[in-house]
C-alpha positions as CSV (number, residue, x, y, z in Angstrom):
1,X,147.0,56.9,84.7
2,X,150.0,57.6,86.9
3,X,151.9,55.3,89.4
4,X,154.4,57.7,91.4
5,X,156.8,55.5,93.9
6,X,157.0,55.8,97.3
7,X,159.9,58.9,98.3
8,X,159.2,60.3,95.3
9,X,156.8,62.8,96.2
10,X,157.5,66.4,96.4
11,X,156.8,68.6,99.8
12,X,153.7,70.4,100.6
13,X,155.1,73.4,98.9
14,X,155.8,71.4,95.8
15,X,159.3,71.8,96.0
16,X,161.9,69.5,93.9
17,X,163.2,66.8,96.4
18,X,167.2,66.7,96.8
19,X,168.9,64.2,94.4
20,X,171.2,63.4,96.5
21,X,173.5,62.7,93.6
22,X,171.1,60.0,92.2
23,X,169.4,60.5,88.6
24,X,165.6,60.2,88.7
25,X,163.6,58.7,86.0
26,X,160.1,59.1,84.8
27,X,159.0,56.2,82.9
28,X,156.1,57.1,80.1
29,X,154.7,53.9,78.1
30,X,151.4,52.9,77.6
31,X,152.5,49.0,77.3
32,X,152.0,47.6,80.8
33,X,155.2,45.1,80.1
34,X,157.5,47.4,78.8
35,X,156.8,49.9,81.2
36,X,157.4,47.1,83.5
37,X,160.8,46.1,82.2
38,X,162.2,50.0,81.8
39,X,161.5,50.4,85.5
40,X,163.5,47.1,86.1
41,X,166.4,48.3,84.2
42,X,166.4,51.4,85.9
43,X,166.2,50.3,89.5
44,X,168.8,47.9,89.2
45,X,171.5,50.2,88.0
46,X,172.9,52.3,90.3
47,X,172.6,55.9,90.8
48,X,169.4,55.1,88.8
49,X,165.9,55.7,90.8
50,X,162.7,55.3,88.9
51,X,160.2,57.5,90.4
52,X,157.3,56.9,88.4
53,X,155.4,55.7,85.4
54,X,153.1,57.6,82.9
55,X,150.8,55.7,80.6
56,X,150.0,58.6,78.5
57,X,151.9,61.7,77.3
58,X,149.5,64.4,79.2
59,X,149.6,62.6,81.8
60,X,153.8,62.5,81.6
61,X,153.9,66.0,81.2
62,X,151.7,66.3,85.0
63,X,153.9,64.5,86.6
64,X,156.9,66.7,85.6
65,X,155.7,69.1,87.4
66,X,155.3,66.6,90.7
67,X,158.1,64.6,90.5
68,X,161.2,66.6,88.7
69,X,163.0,64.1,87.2
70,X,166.0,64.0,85.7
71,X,165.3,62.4,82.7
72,X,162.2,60.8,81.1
73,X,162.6,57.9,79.1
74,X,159.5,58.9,76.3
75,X,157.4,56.3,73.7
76,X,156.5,58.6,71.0
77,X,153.0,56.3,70.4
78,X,150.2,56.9,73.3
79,X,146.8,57.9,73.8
80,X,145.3,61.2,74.7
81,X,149.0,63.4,74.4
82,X,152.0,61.5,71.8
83,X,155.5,61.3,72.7
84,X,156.5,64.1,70.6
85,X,153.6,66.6,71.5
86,X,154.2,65.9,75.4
87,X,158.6,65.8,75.0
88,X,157.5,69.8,73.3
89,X,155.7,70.0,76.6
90,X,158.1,69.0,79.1
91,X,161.1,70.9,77.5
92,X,159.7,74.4,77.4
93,X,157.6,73.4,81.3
94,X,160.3,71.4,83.0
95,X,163.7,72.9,80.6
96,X,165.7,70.9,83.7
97,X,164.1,67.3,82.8
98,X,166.2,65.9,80.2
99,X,164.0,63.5,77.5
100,X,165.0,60.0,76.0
101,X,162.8,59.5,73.0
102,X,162.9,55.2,73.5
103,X,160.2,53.6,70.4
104,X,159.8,50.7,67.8
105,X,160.2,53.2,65.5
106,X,163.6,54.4,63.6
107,X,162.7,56.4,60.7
108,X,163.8,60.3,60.1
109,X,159.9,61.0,60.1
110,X,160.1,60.0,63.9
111,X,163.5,60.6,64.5
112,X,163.6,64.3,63.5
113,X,160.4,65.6,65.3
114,X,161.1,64.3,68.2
115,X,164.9,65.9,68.2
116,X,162.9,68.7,67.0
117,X,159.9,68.5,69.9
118,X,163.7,68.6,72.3
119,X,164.6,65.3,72.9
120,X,168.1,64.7,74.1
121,X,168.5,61.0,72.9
122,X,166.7,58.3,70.8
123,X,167.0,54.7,71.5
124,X,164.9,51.7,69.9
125,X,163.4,49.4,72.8
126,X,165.3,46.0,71.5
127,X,168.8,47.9,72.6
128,X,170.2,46.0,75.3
129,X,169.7,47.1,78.8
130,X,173.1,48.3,79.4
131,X,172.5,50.4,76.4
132,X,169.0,52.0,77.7
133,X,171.0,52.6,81.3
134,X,174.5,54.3,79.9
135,X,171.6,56.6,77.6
136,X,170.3,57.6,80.2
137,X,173.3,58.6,81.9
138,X,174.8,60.6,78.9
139,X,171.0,62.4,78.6
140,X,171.4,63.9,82.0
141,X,175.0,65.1,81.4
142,X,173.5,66.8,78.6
143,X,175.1,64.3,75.1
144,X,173.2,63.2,72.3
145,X,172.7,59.6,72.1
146,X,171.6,57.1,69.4
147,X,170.6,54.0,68.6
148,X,173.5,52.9,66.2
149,X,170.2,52.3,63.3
150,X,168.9,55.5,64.4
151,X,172.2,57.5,63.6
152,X,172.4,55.7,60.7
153,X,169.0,56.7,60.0
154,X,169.4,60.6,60.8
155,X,172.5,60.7,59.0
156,X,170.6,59.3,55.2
157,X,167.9,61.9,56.0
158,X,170.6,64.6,56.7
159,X,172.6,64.0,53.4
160,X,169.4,63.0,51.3
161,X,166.6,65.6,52.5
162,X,168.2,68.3,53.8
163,X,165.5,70.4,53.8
164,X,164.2,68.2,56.7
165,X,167.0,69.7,59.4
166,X,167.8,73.2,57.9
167,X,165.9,74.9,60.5
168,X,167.6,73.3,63.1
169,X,171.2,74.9,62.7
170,X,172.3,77.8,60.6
171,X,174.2,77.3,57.5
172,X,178.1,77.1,57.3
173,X,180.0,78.8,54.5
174,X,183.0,75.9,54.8
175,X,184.4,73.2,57.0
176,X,186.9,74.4,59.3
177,X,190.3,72.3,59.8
178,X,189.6,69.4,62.2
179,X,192.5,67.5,63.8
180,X,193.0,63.9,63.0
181,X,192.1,63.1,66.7
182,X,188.8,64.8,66.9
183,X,187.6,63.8,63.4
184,X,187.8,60.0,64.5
185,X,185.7,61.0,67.6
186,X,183.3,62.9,65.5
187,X,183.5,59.0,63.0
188,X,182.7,57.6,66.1
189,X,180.1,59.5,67.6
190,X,178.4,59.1,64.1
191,X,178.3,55.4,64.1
192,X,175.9,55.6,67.0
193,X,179.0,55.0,69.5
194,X,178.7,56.1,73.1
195,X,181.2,58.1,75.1
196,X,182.4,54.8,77.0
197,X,182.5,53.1,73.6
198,X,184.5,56.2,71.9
199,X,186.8,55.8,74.7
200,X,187.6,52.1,74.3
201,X,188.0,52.9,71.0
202,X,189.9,55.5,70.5
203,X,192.2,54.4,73.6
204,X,191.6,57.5,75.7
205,X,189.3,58.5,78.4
206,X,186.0,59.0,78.8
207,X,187.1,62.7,80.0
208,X,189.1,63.2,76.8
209,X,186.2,61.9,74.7
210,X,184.2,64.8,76.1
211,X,187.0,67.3,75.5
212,X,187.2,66.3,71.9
213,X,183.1,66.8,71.2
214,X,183.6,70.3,72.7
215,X,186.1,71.6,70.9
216,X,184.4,69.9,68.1
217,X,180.8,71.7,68.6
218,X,183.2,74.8,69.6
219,X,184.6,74.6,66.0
220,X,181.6,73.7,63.9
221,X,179.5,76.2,66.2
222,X,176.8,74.0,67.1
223,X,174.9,73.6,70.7
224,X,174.9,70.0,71.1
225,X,176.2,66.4,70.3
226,X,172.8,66.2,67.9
227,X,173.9,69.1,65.8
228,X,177.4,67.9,65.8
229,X,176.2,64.7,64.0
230,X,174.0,66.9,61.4
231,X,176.7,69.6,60.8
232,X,179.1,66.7,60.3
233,X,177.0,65.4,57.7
234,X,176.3,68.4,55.9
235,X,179.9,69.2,55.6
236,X,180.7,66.0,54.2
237,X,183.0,65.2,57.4
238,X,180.9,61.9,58.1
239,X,179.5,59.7,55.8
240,X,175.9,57.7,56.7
241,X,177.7,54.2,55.1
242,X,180.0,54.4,58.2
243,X,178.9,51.2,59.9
């Protein structure tokens, strides 16, 4: 079942519309309601535009390749394709579309497949709408966000099952020196904390928040903000009792 908005269509050609600087959003729940709310959230935030809703994962995964969005805001349980199988999908089909795994669920047996399967971010659907927005925000700039349980969560899998992650990042001999500055970011970022939140913290920018992760994944040679967290763990630079 799909439900694509009016001016979301593509061309005749099939070309991606312009985004005129405004992030598109795919919605794909198979709950009537909470697809329902998600769009609410989303169209009432601005620079936000839903442009459609998906009530199955195959059916997500077609309209990916209609509707370009930004970002799709994923449950992990639905019929006919899951959340995980179809997030796989869209990341090698649509490697443009960022994916916000959003679900009841917070366990590492969730959590790490569907980082795995390529999702950028992995909220729980009682976070607050404000939280569910600013996610979906960092997604498309290409961060790594959490639910504060679900980094929590990632990091007792990290440090208790290792064997879980290991394929996702190459080991690394020793922990390099961090600075005091970017080792409280890296604290931060591993309580679940977002950018904004870093920033308020930290009493610095947003923009110098973002300079300290990338020296920080520069240093610890990792891709992302989700490696970051594990590599942090695995060197004993974090701890998963940080609240």
């Amino acid at each position: 079942m799909t439900n694509a908005f009016p001016g979301s269509d593509t061309d005749s050609s099939g070309a991606q519309p312009p985004s005129n600087g405004t992030v598109r959003v795919l919605i794909s729940d198979d709950h009537p309601m909470m697809s329902t709310a998600l769009r609410t959230y989303v169209d009432s935030a601005p620079g936000l535009e839903c442009v459609g809703e998906a009530h199955d994962g195959e059916t997500a995964v077609e309209m990916c390749g209609d509707l370009h969005p930004d970002v799709v805001l994923m449950d992990l349980h639905m019929p006919s394709m899951g959340g995980i199988e179809a997030t796989r999908a869209i990341r090698r089909e649509h490697g443009d579309t960022a994916v916000l795994a959003i679900t009841t669920f917070s366990t590492e047996l969730y959590v790490i497949p569907a980082l795995r399967a390529g999702a950028g971010g992995y909220f729980l659907k009682d976070a607050e709408p404000e939280q569910i927005i600013e996610a979906i925000r960092e997604v498309h700039e290409g961060s790594a966000v959490f639910s504060p349980t679900v980094a929590r969560q990632l990091m007792i899998a990290v440090k208790n099952e290792p064997e879980q992650v290991a394929t996702a990042l190459k080991r690394f001999p020793e922990a390099p020196h961090i600075p005091a500055r970017e080792l409280e970011g890296l604290q931060l970022l591993a309580t679940g904390r977002s950018n904004a939140e870093i920033a308020e913290k930290m009493l610095v920018s947003e923009a110098t928040v973002k300079v300290y992760m990338g020296r920080l994944m520069k240093r610890l040679d990792v891709r992302d903000r989700v490696q970051l967290l594990i590599r942090g763990v695995e060197l004993g630079l974090v701890e998963p009792s940080l609240n």
